[in-house]
C-alpha angles and dihedrals in degrees: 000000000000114000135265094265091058091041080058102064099041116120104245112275091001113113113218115253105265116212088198140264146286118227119199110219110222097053124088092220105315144011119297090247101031141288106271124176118309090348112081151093099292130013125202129217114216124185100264123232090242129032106250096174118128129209128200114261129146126036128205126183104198133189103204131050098226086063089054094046084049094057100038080049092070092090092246119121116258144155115238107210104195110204108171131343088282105033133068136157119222120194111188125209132225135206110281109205086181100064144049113219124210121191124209128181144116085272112110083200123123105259092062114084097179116053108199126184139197109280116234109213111235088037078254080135099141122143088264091073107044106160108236098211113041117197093197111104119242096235093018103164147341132211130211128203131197113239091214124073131300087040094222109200124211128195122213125177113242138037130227106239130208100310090054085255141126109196114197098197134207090283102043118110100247136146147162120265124229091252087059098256122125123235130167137173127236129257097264098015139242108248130192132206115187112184126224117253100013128268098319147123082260099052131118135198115271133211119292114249144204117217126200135223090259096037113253111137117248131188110249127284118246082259140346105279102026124143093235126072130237113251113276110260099206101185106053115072131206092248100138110227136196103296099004108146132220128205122204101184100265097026134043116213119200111212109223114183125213095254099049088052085055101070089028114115100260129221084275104056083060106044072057107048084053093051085054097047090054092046079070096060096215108198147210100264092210094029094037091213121147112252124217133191102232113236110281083254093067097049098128107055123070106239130200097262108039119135114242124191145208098245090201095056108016093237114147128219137172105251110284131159109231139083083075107169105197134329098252091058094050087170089044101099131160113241097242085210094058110002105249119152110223147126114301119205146154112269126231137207118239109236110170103098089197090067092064123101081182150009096240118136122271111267105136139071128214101229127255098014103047105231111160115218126155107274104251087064094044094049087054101051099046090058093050107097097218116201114258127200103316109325109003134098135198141155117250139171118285087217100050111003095233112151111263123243148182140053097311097003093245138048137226105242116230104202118184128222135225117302087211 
């Protein structure tokens, strides 16, 4: 999971200190074509060989343009504030031995060790479907983590690109504190959710945030994009916890430490919790037929003995083609075992472990998509109002990102057993 050059400098048999990871929702455990190099499902953040963390330090309030580009020329990092056409100010960063700085943004450029693109609801994000116009920032964010336990990790809008700078242009909300630092806010914002209560079967879902270029924590903007900051919440902190979820205008990121996964299910608690499903042999209670989960590899294809369900009453058949309401409502069928009428679809294993606030079986379905988690997780994540598009919310399934819907966006699942 860390790259060759970090692999490197490992001490033999010692593994590197990881701060925790970043899970992209939308994606069942990696990308549609395949998870290559910075670009992928999940991405972990390692301690790296040499601090590569910045501070503030010097500030410089200029009155032409060819000064700020000589200073942000120096090859140091800084953030230009434009205030007007002849004044800028210019803060410029120093080394930090202290932190260890991660970059995440829609640039495929160097500086950013996390590529992140627009997620498509429904993971149907092929090629064919590029999106033209991506709301995710190019150099949306970057997180710094503390080398020293516990490994506090701090989230920050922006990212410096290529020439070590991030530029706040004329139209950027900016503005100067009351203490005489500047601080602004993104096109499109970077927005925070911590839960209460962490990243467990008792949490519940927190108050979405705004966070600023230098890190302090706002209400929301009107929307996104609009000219007037939020009101300043002074006593929260953009200290990312177990669980705590970003959105980058187009994707939402949960933030998983390594402590929380620690104690997570991994990928092998469910291979064998679906194992275990399928030893049970549920069966099509009109076919028949034994139903079987398909390996987490083959979650994509419908196979022949996949287990579908009827998403308003749980119950679960083997595929058949009748039930059929009317033409016009081609997914409206009619459950053969207690006569509601309701979406049927295939049902899916959840297999990103990330996702999980427990390691209880699988016994519940995200509606209308059919993904199949325990029911403590389920339960979480219908009641998280996730941001849609500038201004909207709505919950959606960790696996997929398809809206939720329903009378409690998920459903209880009744298998049943053997006949024999």
């Amino acid at each position: 999971m860390f790259s060759p050059s970090q692999e490197e400098h490992c001490a033999p048999n010692k593994e590197p200190v990881k701060y925790g990871e970043l899970v992209v929702l939308g994606y069942n455990g990696s990308l549609p074509n395949g998870d290559r190099g910075r670009r992928k499902s999940r991405f972990a953040l390692y301690k790296r060989p040499k601090a590569n963390g910045v501070k503030p330090s010097t500030v410089h309030v200029i009155s032409t343009p060819q000064a700020s580009k000589a200073i942000s020329c120096k090859g140091q990092h800084s953030i230009s504030y434009t205030l007007s056409r002849n004044q800028t100010v210019v803060v410029e960063y120093t080394h930090d031995k202290d932190t260890d700085m991660f970059q995440v943004g829609r640039s495929t450029e160097s500086p950013i060790d996390f590529v992140v693109t627009d997620t498509i609801s429904g993971s149907q994000n092929n090629d064919e479907t590029q999106i033209t116009q991506s709301t995710i920032s190019r150099f949306a964010c970057r997180i710094v983590c503390d080398r020293s336990p516990p490994y506090t990790a701090r989230i920050f809008a922006a990212g410096f690109d290529s020439s070590k700078n991030i530029f706040l242009g004329e139209k950027a909300a900016k503005w100067k504190n009351p203490d005489g630092h500047m601080d602004g806010l993104t096109t499109n914002g970077v927005l925070v959710m911590h839960p209460k209560g962490g990243f467990t079967e008792e949490s519940k879902p927190g108050v979405w945030r705004e966070i600023s270029v230098c890190g302090d924590v706002y209400t929301l903007r009107e929307t996104r994009s609009a000219q007037q900051r939020g009101k300043l919440v002074e006593n929260e902190t953009n200290i990312l916890q177990d669980g705590s979820l970003i959105d980058l205008c187009g994707a939402t990121l949960l933030w998983r430490t390594a402590d929380g996964l620690f104690h997570t299910p991994t990928q092998k608690h469910i291979e064998a919790l679906r194992q275990e499903i399928n030893a049970a042999r549920p069966q099509c209670p009109v076919g028949l037929n034994t139903l079987a989960f398909p390996s987490i590899n083959r979650k994509d294809v419908v196979e022949e003995k996949q287990p579908w369900a009827y998403l308003s009453c749980g119950h679960v058949h083997g595929y058949h083609n009748w039930g059929h309401r009317s033409d016009t409502e081609a997914n409206e069928r009619e459950c053969p075992m207690c006569r509601t009428i309701g979406p049927y679809v295939p049902l899916w294993l959840g297999c990103e472990a990330g996702f999980y606030v427990d390691a209880g079986p699988p016994t519940h379905a995200f509606t209308p998509c059919g993904h199949v988690c325990s029911e403590k997780s389920a339960k979480y994540w219908s009641q998280i109002p996730l941001p849609h598009g500038t201004h909207a919310f709505h919950a959606a399934c960790p696996f997929c990102a398809t809206q939720l819907s329903g009378e409690h966006n998920c459903i209880k699942l009744i298998f049943q057993g053997p006949i024999d």
